[in-house]
C-alpha positions as CSV (number, residue, x, y, z in Angstrom):
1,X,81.0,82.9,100.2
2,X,80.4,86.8,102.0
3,X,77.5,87.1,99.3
4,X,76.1,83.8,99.6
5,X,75.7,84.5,103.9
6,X,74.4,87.8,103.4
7,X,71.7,87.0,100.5
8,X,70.5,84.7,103.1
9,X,71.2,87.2,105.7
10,X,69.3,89.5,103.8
11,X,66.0,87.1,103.3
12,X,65.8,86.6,107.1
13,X,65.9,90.7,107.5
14,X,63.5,91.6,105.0
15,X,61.4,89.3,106.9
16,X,62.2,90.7,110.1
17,X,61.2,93.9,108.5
18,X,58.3,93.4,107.2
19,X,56.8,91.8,110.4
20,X,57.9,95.0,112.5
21,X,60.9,93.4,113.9
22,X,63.3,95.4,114.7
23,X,104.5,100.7,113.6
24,X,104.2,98.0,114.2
25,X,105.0,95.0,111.8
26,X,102.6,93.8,109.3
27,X,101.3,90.0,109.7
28,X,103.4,88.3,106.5
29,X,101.9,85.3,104.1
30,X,104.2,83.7,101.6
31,X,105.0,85.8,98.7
32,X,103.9,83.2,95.9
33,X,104.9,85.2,92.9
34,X,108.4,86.2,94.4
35,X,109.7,83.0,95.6
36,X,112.1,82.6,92.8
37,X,112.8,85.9,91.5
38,X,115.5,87.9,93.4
39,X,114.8,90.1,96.3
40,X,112.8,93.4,95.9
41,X,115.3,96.5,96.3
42,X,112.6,99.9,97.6
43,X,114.1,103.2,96.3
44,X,115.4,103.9,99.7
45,X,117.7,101.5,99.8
46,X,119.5,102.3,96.8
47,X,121.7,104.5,98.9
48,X,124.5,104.6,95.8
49,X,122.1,106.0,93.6
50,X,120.9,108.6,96.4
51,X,123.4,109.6,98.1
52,X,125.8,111.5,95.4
53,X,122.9,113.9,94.9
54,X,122.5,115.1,98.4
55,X,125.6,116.0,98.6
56,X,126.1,119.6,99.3
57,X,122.6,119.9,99.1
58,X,119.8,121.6,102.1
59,X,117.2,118.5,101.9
60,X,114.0,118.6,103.2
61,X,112.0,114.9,103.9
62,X,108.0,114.5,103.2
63,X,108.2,110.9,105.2
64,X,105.9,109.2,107.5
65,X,107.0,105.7,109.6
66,X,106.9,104.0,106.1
67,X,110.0,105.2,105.2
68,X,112.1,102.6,106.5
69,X,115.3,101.0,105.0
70,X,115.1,97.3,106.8
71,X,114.5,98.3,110.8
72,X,116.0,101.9,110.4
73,X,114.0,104.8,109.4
74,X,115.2,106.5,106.2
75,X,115.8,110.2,108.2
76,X,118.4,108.6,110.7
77,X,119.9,106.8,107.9
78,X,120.8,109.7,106.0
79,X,121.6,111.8,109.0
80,X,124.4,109.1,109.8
81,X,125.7,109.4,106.4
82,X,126.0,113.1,107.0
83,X,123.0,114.1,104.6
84,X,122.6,117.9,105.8
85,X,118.3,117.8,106.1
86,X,117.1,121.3,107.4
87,X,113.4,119.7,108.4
88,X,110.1,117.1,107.9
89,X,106.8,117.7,106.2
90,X,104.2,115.4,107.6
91,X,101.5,114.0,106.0
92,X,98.3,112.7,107.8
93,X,99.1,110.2,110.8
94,X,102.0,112.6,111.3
95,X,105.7,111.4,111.0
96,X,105.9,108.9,113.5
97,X,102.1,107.7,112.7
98,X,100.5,108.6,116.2
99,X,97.9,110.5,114.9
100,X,94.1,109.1,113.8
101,X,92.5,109.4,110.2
102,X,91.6,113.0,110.0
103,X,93.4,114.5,113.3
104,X,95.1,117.8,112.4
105,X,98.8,116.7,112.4
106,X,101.1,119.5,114.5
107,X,104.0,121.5,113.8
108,X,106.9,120.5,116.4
109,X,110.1,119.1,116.8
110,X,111.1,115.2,116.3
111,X,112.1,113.7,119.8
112,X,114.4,111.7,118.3
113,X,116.4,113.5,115.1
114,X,115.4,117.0,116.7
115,X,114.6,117.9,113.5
116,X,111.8,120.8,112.5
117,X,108.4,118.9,111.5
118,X,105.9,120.7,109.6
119,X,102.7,119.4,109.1
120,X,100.7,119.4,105.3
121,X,97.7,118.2,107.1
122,X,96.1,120.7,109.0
123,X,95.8,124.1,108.2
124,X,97.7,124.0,105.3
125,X,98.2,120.8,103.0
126,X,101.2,122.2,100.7
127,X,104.9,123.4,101.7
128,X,104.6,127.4,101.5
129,X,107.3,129.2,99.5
130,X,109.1,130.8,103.2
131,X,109.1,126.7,104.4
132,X,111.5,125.6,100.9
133,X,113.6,128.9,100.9
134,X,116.0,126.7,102.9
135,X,116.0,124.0,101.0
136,X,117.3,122.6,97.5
137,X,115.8,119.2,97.1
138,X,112.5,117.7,98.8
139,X,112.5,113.6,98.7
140,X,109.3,111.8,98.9
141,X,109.1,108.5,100.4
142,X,105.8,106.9,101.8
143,X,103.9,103.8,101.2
144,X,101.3,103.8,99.0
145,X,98.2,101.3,98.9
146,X,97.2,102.4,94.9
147,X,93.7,103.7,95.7
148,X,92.8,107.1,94.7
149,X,90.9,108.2,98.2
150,X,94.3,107.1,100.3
151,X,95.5,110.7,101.5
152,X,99.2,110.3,100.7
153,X,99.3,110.6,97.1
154,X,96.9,113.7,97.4
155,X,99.8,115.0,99.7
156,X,102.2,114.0,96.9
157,X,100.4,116.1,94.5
158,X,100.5,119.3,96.6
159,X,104.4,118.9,96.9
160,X,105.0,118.2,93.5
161,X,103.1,121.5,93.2
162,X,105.2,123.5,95.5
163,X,108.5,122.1,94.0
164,X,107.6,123.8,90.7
165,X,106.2,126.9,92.3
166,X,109.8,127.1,94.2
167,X,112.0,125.6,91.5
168,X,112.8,122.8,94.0
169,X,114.2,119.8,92.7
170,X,111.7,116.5,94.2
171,X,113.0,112.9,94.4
172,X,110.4,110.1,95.1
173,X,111.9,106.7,96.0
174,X,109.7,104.6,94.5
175,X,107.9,101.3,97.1
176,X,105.5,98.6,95.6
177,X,101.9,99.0,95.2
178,X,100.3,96.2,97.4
179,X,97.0,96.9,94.8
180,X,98.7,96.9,91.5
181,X,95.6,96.4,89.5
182,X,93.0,99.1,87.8
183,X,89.2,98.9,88.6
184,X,86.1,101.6,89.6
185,X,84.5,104.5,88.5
186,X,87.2,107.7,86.8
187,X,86.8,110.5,89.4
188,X,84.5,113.0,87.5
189,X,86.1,117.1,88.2
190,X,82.9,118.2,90.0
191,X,84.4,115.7,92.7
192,X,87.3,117.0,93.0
193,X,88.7,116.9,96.8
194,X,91.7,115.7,98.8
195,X,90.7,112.3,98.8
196,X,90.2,112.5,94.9
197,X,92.3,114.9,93.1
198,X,93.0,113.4,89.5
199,X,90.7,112.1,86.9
200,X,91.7,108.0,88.1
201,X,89.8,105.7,89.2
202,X,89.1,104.0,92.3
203,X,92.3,102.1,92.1
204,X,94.7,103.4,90.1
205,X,97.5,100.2,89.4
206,X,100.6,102.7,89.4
207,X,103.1,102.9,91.8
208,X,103.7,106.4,94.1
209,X,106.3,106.8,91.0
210,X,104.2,105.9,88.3
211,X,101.7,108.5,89.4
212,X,104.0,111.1,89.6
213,X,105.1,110.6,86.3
214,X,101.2,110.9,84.7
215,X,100.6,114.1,87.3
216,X,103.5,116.0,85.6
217,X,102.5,114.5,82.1
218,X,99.2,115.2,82.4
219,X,99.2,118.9,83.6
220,X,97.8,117.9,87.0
221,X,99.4,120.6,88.4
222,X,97.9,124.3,88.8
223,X,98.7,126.1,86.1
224,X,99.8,123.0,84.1
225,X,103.4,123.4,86.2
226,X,106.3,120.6,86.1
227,X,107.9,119.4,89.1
228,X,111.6,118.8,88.2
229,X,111.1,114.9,89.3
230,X,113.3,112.3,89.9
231,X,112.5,108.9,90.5
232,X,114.8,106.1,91.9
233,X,113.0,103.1,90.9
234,X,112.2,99.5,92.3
235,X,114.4,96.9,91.3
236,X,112.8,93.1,90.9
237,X,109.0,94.2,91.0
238,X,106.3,94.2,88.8
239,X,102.8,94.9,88.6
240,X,101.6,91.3,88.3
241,X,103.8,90.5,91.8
242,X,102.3,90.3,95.3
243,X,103.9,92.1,97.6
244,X,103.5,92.0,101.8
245,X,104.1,95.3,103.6
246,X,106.7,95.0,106.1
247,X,105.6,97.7,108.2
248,X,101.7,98.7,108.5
249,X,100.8,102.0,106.3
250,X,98.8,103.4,108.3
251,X,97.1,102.5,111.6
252,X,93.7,102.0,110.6
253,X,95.8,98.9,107.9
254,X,97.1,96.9,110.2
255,X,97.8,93.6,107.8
256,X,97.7,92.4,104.3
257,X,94.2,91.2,104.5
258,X,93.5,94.7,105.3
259,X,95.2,96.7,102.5
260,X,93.9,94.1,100.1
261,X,90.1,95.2,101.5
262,X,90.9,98.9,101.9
263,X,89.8,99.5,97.7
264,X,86.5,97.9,98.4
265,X,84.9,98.5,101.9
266,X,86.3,102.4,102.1
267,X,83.5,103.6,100.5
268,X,81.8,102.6,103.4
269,X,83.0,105.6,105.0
270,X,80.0,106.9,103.0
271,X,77.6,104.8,104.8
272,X,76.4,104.7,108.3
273,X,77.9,101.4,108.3
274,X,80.7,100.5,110.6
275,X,84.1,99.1,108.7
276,X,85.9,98.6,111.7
277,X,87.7,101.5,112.9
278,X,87.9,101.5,116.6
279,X,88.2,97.5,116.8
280,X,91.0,95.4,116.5
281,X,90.1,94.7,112.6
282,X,89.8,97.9,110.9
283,X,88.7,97.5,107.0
284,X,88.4,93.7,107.9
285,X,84.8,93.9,109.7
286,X,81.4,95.8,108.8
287,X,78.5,95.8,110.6
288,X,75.2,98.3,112.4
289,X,73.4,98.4,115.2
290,X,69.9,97.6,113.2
291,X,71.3,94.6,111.3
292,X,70.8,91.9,114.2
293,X,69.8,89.4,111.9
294,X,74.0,89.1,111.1
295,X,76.5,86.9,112.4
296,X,79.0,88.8,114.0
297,X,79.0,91.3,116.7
298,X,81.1,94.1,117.6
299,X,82.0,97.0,119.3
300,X,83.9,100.6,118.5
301,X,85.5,102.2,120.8
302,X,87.9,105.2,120.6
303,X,91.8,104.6,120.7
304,X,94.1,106.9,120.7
305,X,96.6,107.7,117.6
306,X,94.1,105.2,115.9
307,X,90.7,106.0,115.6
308,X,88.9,108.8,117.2
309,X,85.0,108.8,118.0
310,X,84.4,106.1,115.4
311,X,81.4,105.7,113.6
312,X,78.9,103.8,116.2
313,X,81.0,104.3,119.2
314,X,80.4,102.2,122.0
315,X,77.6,100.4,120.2
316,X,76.8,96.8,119.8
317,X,77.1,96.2,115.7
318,X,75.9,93.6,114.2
319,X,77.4,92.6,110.3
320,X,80.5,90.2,109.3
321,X,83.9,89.4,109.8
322,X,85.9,89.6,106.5
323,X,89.4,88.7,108.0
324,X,89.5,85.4,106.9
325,X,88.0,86.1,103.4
326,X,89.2,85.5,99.7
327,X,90.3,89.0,98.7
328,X,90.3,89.0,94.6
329,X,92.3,91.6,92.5
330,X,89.0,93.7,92.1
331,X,86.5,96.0,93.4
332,X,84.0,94.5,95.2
333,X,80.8,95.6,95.2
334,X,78.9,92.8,96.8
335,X,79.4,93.7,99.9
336,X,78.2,97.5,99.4
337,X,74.9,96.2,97.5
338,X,74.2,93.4,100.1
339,X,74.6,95.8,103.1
340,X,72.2,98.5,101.4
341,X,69.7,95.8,100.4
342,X,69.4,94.3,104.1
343,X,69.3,97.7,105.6
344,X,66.0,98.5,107.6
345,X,65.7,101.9,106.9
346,X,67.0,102.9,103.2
347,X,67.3,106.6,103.1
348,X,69.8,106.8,105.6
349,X,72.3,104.2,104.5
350,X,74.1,107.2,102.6
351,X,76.0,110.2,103.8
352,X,76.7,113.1,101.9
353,X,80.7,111.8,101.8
354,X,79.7,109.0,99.8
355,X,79.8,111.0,96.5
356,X,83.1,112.1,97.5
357,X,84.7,109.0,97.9
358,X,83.5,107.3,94.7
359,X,84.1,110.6,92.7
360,X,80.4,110.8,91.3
361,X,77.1,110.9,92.1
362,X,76.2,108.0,89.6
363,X,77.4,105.0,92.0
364,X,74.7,106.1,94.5
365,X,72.0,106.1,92.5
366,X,72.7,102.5,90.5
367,X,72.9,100.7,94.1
368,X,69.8,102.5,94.5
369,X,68.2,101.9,91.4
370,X,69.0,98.2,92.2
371,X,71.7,97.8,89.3
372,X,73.3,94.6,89.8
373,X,77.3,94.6,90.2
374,X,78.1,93.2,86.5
375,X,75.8,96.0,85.2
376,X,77.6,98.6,87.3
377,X,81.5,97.7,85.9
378,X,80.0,97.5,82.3
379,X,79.1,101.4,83.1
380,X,82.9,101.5,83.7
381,X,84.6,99.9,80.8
382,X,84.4,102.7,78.4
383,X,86.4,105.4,80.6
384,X,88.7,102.5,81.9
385,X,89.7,101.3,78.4
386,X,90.5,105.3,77.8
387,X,92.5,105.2,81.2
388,X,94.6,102.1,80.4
389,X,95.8,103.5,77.3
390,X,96.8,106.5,79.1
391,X,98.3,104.6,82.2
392,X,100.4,102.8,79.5
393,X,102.7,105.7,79.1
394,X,103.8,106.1,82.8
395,X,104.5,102.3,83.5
396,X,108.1,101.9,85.1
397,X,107.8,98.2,85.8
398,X,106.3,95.4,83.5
């Protein structure tokens, strides 16, 4: 339907052209593929597994406002079972998720626990040496979304790092992947950065566990290092299952319709195209001030905590509403072909962070080149046939 309206879209801009013319809760849907199987049980909330190994133990927490067991966040949970935690490492959003995408996260005290937070985004992104001395185990527990540019699992990586560094033992308590399917380009190493660290692609189908697993058995880690892991899996998932996020992962995915969208219209953060940030449907909109030919208008602002200065702030866009779209298990280049094609002005539709995000400088050039989408994945299949075998080896759940 989306590529139906924008080829015609797209006719009526060329046209133009031419002639000169210018933590909160998550909103739920049904569960389909769950209805009859028996409840999903997170890592978290496998307390009987956990709790004997805390015991006598200094723990430290890398946790954001994902890491809830029902309406009670795992770090009071374990505090009222006596759990002796010495501090929190927080990943980007910060612990209690008040920070935007990209906003140095701060080193302070929790309000609440009055527990020591330490940020790994900011000036550092790994737990030094001094900041474990005081600790025996780490445990990792943050929702995932299972694409490779969402910062979490790039923060996951770093601590896995610093756990075998420190001889530290790391638990991960394992939480669905909303995404669990595999699709894109592989990350070429030239592209190596914080929103791409491993040699995966686009979206990776593994759980936050299942990744772990393939970065220690793979030699991810500097100096092909292994983190002493331990992983307390899900019980009554699998990767075929849909799964609805009870709490928002981050503020910029504020519903399913969102996360399911996240895979394919990030890599418009390589665009000068709008996605949404700074409107009440982040990753569910996209739109520019020179497409006015387009059916839906809209304006970002800044908000606080959420987004910060968003691309085209305070300017009238003009693009389409995806909120109430079809959102298949793939990733969707229509929308990034049709957008390019109806822009005015060509050479400025990229940014430099384009590359980045797709983990190669091929994808740019075959949207440029005018490569249709089908043409594009068959570029794919060769080093995602070589993935899935590897992928193969790391799956916890069928």
């Amino acid at each position: 339907m989306f590529h139906k309206l924008v080829s015609g879209i797209l006719a009526v801009l060329l046209f133009c052209q031419c002639s000169g013319k210018g933590t909160a809760l998550l909103q739920h849907e049904p569960v389909k593929s769950n209805q009859k199987k028996e409840k999903i049980v997170v890592g978290a909330a496998q307390l009987d597994v956990l709790l004997p190994m805390l015991s006598q133990k200094r723990v430290g927490l890398v946790v954001n406002y994902t890491a809830q067991l029902g309406k009670t966040h795992l770090a009071d949970t374990l505090l009222s079972r006596g759990v002796n935690i010495k501090k929190i490492f927080a990943p980007e959003h910060g612990f209690r998720g008040n920070a935007a995408n990209g906003e140095d996260v701060k080193d302070g005290v929790d309000t609440k626990t009055k527990l020591p937070i330490i940020s790994i985004y900011g000036k550092s992104k790994k737990p030094s040496a001094a900041q474990l001395a005081d600790i025996d185990i780490l445990i990792f527990d943050i929702q995932d979304v299972g694409a490779r540019f969402y910062t979490y699992i790039s923060s996951m990586h770093y601590v896995m790092e610093a756990c075998a560094e420190n001889n530290k033992q790391l638990i991960i308590l394992d939480r669905p992947n909303p995404n669990p399917y595999v699709d894109g380009p592989i990350l070429q190493p030239d592209f190596k950065s914080f929103v791409g660290m491993h040699p995966i692609p686009i979206v990776h189908g593994l759980t936050i566990g299942e990744l772990a697993e393939m970065i220690n058995g793979e030699g991810w880690l500097a100096g092909n290092r292994k983190c002493e892991l331990t992983i307390i899996p899900l019980k009554n998932w699998a990767h075929a299952d849909d799964y609805s996020l009870p709490v928002q992962p981050s503020p910029n995915l504020p519903n399913d319709q969102s996360i399911r969208l996240y895979p394919s219209l990030c890599l418009f953060e390589g665009t000068v195209v709008s996605l949404g940030r700074g409107t009440p449907k982040p990753f569910q909109v996209l739109g520019h001030p020179e497409l006015k030919g387009m059916p839906y208008q809209f304006t970002p602002v800044t908000i606080p905590g959420v987004a910060l200065n968003p691309p085209n702030e305070n300017t009238l866009c003009y693009g389409v509403d995806l909120s109430n779209e079809k959102v298949e298990r793939k990733l969707n280049l229509h929308y990034l072909i049709d957008f390019y094609q109806a822009f005015p002005d060509k050479p400025k539709f990229f940014i430099n962070y384009f590359n980045t995000l797709a983990g190669n400088a091929t994808l740019q050039q075959q949207i440029k080149d005018n490569w249709s989408e089908e043409q594009i994945r068959e570029s794919w299949k060769k080093d995602l046939d070589t993935y899935n075998l590897m992928r193969k080896k790391y799956l916890i759940y069928p």
